[in-house]
PDB file of N, CA, C and O in Angstrom, chain B, residues numbered from 101:
ATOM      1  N   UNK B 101     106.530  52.772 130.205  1.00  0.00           N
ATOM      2  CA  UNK B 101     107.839  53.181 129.719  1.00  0.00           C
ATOM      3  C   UNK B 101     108.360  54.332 130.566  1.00  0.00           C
ATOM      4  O   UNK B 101     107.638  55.283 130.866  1.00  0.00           O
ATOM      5  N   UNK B 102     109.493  54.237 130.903  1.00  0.00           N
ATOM      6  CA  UNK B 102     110.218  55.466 131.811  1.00  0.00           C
ATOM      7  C   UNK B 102     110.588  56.505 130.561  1.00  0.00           C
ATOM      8  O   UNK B 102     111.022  56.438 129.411  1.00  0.00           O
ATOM      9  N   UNK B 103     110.087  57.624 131.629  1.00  0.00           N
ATOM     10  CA  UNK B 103     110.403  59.051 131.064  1.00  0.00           C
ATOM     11  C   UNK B 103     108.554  59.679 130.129  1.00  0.00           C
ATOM     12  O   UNK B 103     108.473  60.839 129.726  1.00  0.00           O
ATOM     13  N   UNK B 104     107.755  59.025 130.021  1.00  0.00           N
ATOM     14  CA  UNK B 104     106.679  59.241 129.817  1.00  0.00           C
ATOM     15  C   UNK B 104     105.269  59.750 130.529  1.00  0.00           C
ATOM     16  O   UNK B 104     104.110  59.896 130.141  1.00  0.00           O
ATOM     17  N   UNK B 105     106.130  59.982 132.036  1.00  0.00           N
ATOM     18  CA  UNK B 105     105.010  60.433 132.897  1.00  0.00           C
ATOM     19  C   UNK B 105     105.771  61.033 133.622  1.00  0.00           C
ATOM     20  O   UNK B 105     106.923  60.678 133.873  1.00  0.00           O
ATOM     21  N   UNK B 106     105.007  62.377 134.200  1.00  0.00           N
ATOM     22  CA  UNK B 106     105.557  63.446 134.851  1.00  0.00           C
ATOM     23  C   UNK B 106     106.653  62.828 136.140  1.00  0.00           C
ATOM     24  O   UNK B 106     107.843  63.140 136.175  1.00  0.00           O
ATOM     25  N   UNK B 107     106.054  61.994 137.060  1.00  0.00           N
ATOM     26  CA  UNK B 107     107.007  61.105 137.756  1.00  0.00           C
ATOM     27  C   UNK B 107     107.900  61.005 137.417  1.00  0.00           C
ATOM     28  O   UNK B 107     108.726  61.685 138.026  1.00  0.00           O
ATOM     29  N   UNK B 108     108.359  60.287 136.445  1.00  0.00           N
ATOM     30  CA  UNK B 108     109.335  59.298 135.645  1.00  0.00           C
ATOM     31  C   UNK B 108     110.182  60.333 134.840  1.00  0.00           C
ATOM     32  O   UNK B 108     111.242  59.919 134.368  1.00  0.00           O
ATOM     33  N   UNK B 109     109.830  61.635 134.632  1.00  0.00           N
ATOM     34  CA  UNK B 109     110.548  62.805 134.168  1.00  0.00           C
ATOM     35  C   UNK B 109     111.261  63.352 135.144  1.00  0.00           C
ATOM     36  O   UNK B 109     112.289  63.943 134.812  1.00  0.00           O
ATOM     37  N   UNK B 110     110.920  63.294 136.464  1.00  0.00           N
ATOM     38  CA  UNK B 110     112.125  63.687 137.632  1.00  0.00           C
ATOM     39  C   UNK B 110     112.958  63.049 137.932  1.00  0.00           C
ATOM     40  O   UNK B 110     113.765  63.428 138.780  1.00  0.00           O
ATOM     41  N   UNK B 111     113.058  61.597 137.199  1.00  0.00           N
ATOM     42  CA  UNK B 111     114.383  60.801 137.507  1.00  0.00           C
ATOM     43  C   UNK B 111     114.563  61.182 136.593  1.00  0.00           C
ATOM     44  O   UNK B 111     113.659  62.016 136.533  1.00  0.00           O
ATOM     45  N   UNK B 112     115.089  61.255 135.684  1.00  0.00           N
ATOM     46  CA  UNK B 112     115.276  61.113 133.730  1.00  0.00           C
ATOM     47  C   UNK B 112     115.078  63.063 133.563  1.00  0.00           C
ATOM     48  O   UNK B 112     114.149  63.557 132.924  1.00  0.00           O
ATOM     49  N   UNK B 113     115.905  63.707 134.116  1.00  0.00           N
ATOM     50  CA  UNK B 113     115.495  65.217 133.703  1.00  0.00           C
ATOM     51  C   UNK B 113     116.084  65.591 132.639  1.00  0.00           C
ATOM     52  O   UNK B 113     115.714  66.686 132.215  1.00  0.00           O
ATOM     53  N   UNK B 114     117.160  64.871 131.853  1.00  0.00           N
ATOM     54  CA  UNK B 114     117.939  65.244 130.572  1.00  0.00           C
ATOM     55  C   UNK B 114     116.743  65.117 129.669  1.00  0.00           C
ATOM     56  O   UNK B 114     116.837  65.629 128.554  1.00  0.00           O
ATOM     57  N   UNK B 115     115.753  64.569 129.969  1.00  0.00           N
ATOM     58  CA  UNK B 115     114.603  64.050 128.438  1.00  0.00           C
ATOM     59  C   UNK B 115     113.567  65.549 128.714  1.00  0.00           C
ATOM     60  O   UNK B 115     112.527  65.619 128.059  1.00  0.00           O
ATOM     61  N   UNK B 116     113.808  66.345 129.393  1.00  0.00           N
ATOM     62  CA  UNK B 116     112.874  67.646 129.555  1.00  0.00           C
ATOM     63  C   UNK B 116     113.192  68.435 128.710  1.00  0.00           C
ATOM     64  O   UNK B 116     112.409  69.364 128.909  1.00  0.00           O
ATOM     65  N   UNK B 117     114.047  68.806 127.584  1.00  0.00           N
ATOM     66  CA  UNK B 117     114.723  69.617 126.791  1.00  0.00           C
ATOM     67  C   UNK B 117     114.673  68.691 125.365  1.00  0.00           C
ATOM     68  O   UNK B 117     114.971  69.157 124.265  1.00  0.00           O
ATOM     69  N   UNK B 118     114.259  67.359 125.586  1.00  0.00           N
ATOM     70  CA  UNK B 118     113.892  66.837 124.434  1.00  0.00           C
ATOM     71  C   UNK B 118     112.700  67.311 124.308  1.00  0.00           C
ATOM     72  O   UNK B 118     112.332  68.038 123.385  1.00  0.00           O
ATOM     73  N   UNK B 119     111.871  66.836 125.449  1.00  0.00           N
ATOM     74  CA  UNK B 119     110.203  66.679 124.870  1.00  0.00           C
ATOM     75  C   UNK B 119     109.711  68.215 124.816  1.00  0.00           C
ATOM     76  O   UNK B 119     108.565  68.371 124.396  1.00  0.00           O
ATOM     77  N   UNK B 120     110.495  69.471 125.220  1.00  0.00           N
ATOM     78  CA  UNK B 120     110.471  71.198 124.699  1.00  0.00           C
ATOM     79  C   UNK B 120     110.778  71.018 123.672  1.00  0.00           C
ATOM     80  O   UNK B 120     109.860  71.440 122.969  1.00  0.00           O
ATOM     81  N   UNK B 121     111.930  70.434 122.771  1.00  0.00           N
ATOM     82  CA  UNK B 121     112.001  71.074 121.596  1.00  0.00           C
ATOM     83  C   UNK B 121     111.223  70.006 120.456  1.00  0.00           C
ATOM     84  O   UNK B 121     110.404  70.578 119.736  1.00  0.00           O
ATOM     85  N   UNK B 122     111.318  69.208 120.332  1.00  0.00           N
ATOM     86  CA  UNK B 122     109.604  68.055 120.057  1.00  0.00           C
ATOM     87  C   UNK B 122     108.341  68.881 120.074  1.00  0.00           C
ATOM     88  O   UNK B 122     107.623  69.209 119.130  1.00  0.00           O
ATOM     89  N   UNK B 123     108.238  69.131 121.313  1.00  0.00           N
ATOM     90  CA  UNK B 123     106.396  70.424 121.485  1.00  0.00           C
ATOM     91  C   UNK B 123     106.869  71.387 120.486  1.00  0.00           C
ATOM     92  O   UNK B 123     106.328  71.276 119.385  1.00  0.00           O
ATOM     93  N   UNK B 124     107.623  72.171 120.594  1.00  0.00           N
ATOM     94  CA  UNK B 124     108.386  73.665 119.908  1.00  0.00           C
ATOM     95  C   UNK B 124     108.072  73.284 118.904  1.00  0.00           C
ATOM     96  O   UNK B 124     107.042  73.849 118.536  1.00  0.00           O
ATOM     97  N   UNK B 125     108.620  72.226 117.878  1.00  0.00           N
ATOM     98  CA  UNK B 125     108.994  71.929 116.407  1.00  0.00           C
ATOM     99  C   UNK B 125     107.508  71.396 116.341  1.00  0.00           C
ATOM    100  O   UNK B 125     106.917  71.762 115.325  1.00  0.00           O
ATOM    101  N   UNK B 126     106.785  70.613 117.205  1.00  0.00           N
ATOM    102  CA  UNK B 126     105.196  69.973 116.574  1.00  0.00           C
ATOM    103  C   UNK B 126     104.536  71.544 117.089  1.00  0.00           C
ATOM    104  O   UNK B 126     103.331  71.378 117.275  1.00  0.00           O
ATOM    105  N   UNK B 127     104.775  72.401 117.257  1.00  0.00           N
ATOM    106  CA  UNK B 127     104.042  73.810 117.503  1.00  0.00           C
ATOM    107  C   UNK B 127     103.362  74.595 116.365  1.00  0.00           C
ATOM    108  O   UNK B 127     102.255  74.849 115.889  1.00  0.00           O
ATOM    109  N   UNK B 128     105.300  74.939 116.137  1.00  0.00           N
ATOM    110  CA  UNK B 128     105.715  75.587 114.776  1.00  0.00           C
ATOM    111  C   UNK B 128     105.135  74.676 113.398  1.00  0.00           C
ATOM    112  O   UNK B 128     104.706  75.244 112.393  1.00  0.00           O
ATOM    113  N   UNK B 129     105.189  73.464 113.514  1.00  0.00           N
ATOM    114  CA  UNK B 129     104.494  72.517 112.178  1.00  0.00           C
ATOM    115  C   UNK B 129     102.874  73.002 111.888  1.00  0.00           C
ATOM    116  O   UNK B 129     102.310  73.106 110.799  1.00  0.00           O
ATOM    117  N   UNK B 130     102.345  73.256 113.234  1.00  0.00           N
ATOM    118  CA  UNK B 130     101.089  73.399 113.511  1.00  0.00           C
ATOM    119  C   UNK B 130     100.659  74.350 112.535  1.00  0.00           C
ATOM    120  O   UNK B 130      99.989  74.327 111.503  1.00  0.00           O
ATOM    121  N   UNK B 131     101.652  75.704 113.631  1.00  0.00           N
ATOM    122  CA  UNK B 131     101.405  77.532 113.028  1.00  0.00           C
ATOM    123  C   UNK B 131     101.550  77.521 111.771  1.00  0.00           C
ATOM    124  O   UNK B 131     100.775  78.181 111.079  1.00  0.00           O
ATOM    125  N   UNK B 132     102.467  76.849 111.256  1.00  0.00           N
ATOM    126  CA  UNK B 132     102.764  77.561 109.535  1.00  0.00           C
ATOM    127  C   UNK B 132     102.089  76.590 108.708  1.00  0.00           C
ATOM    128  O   UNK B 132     102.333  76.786 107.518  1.00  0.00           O
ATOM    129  N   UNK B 133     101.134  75.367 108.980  1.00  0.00           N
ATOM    130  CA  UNK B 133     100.523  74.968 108.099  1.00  0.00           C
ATOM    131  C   UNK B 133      98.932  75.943 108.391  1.00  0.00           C
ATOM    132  O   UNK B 133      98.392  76.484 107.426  1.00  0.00           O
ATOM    133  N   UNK B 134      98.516  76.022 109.362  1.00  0.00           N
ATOM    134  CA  UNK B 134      97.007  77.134 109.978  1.00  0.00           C
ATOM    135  C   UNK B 134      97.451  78.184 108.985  1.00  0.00           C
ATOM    136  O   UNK B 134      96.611  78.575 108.173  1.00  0.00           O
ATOM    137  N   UNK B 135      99.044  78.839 108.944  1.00  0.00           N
ATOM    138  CA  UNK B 135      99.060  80.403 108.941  1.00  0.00           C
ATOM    139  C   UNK B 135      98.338  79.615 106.873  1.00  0.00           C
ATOM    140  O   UNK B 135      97.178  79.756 106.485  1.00  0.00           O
ATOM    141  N   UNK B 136      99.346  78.978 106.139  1.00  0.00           N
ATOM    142  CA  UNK B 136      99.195  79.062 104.970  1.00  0.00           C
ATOM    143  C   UNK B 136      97.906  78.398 104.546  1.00  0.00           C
ATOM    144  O   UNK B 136      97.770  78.277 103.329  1.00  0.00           O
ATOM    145  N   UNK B 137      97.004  77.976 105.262  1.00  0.00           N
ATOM    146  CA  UNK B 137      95.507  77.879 104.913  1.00  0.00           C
ATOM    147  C   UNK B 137      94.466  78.733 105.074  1.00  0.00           C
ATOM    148  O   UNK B 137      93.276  78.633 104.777  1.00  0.00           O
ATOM    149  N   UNK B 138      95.406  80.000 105.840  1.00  0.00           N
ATOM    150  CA  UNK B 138      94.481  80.906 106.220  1.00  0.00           C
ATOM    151  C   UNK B 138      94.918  82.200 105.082  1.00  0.00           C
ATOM    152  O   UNK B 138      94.083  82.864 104.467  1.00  0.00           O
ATOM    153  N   UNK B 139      96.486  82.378 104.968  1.00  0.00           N
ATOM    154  CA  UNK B 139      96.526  83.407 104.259  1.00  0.00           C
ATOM    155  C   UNK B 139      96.853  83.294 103.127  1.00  0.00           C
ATOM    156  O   UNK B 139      96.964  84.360 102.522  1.00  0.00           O
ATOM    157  N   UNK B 140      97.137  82.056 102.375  1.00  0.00           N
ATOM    158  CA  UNK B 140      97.531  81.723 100.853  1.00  0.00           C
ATOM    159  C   UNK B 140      96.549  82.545  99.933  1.00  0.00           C
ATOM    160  O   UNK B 140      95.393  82.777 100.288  1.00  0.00           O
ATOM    161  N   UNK B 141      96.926  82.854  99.065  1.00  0.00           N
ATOM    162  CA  UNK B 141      95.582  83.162  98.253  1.00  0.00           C
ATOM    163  C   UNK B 141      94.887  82.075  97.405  1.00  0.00           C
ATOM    164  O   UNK B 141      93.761  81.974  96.918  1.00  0.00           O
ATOM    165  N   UNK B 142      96.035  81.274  97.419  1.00  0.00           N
ATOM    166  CA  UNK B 142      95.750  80.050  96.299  1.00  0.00           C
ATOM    167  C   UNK B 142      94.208  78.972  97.244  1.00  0.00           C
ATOM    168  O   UNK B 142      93.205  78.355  96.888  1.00  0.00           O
ATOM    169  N   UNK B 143      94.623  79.175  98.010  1.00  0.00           N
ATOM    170  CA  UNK B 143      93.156  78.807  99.245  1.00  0.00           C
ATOM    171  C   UNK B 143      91.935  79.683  98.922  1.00  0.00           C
ATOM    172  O   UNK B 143      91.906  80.895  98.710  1.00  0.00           O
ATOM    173  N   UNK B 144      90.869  78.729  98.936  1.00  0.00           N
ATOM    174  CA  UNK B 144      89.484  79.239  98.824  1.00  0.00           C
ATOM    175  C   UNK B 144      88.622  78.361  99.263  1.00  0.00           C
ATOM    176  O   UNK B 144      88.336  77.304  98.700  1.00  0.00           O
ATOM    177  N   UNK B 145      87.969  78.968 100.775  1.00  0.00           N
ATOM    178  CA  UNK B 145      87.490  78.357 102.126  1.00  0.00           C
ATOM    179  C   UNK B 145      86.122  78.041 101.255  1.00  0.00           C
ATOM    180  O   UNK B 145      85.834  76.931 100.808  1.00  0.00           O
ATOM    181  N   UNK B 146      85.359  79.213 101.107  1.00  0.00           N
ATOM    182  CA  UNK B 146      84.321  79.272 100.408  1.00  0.00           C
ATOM    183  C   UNK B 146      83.876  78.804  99.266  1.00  0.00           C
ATOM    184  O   UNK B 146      84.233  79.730  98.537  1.00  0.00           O
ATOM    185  N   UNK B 147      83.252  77.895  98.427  1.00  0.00           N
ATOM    186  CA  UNK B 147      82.789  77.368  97.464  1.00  0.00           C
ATOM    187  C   UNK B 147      82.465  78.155  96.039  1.00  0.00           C
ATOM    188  O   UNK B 147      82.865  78.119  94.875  1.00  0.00           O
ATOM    189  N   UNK B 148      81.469  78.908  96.859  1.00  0.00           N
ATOM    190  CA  UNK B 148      80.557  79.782  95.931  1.00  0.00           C
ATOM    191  C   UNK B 148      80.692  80.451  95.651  1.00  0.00           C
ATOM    192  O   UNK B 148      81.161  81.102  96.584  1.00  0.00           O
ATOM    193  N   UNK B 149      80.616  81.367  94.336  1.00  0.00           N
ATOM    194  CA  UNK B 149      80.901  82.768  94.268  1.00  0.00           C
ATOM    195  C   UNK B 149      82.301  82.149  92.987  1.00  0.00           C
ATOM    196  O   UNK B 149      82.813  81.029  93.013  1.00  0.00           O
ATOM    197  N   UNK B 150      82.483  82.772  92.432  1.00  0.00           N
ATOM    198  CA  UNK B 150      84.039  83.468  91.568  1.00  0.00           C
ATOM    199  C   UNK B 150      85.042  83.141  92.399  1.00  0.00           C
ATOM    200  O   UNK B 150      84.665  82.727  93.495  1.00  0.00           O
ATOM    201  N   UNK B 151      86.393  83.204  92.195  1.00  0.00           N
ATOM    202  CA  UNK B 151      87.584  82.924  92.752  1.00  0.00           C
ATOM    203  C   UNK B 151      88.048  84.539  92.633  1.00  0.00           C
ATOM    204  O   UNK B 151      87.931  85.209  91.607  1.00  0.00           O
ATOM    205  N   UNK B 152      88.448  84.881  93.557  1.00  0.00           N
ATOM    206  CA  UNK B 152      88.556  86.356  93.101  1.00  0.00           C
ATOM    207  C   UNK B 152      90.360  86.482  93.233  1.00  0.00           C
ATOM    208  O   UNK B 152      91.015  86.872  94.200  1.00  0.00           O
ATOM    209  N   UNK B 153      90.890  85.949  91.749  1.00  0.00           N
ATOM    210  CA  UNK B 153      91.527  86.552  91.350  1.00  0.00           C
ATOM    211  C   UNK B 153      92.106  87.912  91.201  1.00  0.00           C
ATOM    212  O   UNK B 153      93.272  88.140  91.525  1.00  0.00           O
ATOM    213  N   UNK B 154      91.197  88.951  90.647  1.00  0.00           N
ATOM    214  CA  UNK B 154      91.423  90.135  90.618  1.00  0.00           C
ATOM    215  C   UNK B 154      91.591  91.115  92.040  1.00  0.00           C
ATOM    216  O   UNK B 154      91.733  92.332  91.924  1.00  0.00           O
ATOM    217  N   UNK B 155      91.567  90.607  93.052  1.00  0.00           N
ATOM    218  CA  UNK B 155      92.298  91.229  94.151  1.00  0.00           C
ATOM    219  C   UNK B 155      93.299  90.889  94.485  1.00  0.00           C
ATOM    220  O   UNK B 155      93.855  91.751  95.166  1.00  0.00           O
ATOM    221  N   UNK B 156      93.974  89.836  94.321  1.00  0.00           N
ATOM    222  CA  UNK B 156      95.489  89.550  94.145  1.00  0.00           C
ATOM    223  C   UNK B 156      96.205  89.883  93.225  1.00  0.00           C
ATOM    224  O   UNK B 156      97.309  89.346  93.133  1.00  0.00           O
ATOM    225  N   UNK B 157      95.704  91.089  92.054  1.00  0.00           N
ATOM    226  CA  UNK B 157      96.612  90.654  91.188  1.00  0.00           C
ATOM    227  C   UNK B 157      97.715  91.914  91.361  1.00  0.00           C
ATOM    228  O   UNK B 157      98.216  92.108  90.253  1.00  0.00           O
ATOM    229  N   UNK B 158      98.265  92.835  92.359  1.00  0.00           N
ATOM    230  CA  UNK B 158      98.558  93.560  92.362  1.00  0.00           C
ATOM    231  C   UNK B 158      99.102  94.002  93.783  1.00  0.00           C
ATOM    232  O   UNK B 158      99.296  95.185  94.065  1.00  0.00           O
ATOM    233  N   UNK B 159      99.351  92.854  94.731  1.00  0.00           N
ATOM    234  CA  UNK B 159      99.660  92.464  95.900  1.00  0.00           C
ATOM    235  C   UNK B 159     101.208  91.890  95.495  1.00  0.00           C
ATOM    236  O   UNK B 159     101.408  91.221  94.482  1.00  0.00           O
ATOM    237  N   UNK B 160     102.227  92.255  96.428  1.00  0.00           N
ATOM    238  CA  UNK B 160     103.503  91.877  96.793  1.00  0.00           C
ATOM    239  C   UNK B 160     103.692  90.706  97.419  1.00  0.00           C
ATOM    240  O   UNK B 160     103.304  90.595  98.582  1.00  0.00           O
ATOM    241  N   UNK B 161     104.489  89.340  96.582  1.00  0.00           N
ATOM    242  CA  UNK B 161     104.504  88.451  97.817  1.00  0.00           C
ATOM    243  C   UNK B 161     105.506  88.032  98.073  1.00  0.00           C
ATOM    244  O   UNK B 161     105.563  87.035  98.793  1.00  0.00           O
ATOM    245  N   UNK B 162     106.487  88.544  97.656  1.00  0.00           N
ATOM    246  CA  UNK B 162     108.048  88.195  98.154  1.00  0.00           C
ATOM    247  C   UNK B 162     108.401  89.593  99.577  1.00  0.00           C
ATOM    248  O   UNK B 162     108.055  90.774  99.534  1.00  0.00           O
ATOM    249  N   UNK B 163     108.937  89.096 100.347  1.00  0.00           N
ATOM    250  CA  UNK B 163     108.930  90.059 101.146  1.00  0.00           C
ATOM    251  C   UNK B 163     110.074  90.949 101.095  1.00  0.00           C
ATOM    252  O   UNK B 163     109.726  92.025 101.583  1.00  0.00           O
ATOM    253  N   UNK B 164     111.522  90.983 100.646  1.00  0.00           N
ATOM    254  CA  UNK B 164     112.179  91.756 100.447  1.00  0.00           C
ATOM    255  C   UNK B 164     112.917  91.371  99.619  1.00  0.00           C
ATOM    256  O   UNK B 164     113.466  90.278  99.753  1.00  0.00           O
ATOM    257  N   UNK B 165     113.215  92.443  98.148  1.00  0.00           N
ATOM    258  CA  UNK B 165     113.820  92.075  97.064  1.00  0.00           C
ATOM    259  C   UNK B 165     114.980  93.067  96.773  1.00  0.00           C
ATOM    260  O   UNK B 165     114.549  94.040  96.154  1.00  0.00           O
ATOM    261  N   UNK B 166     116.206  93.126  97.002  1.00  0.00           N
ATOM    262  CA  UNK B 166     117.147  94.447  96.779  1.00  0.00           C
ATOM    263  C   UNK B 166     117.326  94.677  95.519  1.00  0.00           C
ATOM    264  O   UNK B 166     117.856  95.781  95.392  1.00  0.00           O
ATOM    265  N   UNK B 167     117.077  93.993  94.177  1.00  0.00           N
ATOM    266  CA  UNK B 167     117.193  94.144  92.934  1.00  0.00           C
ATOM    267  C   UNK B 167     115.923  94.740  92.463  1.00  0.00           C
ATOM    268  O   UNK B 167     116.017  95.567  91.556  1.00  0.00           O
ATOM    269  N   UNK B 168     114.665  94.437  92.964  1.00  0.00           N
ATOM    270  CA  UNK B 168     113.376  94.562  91.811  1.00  0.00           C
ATOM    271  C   UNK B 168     112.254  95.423  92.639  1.00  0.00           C
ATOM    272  O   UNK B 168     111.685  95.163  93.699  1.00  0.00           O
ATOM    273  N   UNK B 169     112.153  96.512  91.782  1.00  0.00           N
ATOM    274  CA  UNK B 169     110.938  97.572  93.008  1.00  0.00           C
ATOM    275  C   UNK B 169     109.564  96.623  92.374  1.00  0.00           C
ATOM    276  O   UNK B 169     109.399  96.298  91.198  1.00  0.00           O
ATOM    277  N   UNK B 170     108.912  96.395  93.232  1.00  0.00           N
ATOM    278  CA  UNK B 170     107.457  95.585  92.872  1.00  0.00           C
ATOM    279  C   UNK B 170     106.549  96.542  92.717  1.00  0.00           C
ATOM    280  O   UNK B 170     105.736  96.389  91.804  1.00  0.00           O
ATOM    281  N   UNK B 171     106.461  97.864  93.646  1.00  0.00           N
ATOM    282  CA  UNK B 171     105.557  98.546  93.406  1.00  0.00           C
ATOM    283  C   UNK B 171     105.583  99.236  91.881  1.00  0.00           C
ATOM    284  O   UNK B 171     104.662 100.044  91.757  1.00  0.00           O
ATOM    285  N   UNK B 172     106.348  99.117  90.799  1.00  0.00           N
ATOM    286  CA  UNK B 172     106.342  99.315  89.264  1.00  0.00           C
ATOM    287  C   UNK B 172     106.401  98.570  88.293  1.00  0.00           C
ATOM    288  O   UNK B 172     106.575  98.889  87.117  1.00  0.00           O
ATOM    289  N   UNK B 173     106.215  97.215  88.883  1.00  0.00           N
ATOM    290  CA  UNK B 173     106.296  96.095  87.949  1.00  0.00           C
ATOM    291  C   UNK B 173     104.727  95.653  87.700  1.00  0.00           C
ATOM    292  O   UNK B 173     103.948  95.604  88.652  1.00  0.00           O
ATOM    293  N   UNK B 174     104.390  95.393  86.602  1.00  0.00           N
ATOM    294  CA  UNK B 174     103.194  95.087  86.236  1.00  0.00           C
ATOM    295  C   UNK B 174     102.938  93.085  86.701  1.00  0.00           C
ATOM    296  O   UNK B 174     103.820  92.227  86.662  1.00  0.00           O
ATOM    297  N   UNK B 175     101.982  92.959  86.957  1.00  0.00           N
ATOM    298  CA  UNK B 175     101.882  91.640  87.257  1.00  0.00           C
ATOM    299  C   UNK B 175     101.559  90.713  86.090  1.00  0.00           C
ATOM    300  O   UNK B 175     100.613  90.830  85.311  1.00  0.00           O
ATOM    301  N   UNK B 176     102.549  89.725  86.099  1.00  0.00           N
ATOM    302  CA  UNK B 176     102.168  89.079  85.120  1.00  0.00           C
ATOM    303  C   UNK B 176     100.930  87.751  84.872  1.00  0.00           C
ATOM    304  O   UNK B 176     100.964  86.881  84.001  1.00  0.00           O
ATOM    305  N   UNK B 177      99.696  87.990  86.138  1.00  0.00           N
ATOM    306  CA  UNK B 177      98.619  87.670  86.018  1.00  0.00           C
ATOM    307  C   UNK B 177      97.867  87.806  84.956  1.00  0.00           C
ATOM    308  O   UNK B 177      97.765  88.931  84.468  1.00  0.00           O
ATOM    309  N   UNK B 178      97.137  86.630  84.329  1.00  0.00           N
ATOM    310  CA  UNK B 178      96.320  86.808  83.121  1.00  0.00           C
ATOM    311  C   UNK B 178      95.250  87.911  83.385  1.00  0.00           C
ATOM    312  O   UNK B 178      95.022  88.039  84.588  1.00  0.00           O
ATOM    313  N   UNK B 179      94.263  89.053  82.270  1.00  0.00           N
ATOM    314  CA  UNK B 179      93.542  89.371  82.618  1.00  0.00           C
ATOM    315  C   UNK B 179      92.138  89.178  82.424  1.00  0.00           C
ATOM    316  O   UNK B 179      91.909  89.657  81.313  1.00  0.00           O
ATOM    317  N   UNK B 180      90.984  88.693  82.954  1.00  0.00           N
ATOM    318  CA  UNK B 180      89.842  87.813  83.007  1.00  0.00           C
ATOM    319  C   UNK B 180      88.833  89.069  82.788  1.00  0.00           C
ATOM    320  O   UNK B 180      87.617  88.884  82.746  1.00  0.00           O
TER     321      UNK B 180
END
């Protein structure tokens, strides 16, 4: 198929700004599914042990709120 091999991309150079933003967008799909398996809390890599709830319960996870100070709001996490 033309346009599928580096060759065939120097006739066909309009498809070079396709297959960048294709890589870009399958990049970015990549990063933010890695980032939210790595930093979710709702994720737990490890088996064993407790779910440790109680270190999240007092962590901010909206990142900017102009109505609501978080650092005085009590969390409405159950307490175990």
């Amino acid at each position: 198929m033309q346009g599928m091999t580096l060759k065939s991309l120097t006739k066909h150079k309009a498809l070079i700004p396709l297959y960048f933003c294709v890589g870009l967008g399958c990049s970015g799909a990549v990063f933010y599914t890695l980032r939210l398996a790595t930093r979710n809390p709702d994720v737990q890599w490890n088996r064993h042990g407790e779910i440790p709830n109680e270190e999240f319960r007092a962590k901010q996870y909206k990142f900017y709120s102009p109505n609501v100070d978080y650092s005085k709001l009590e969390s409405p996490a159950p307490k175990y």
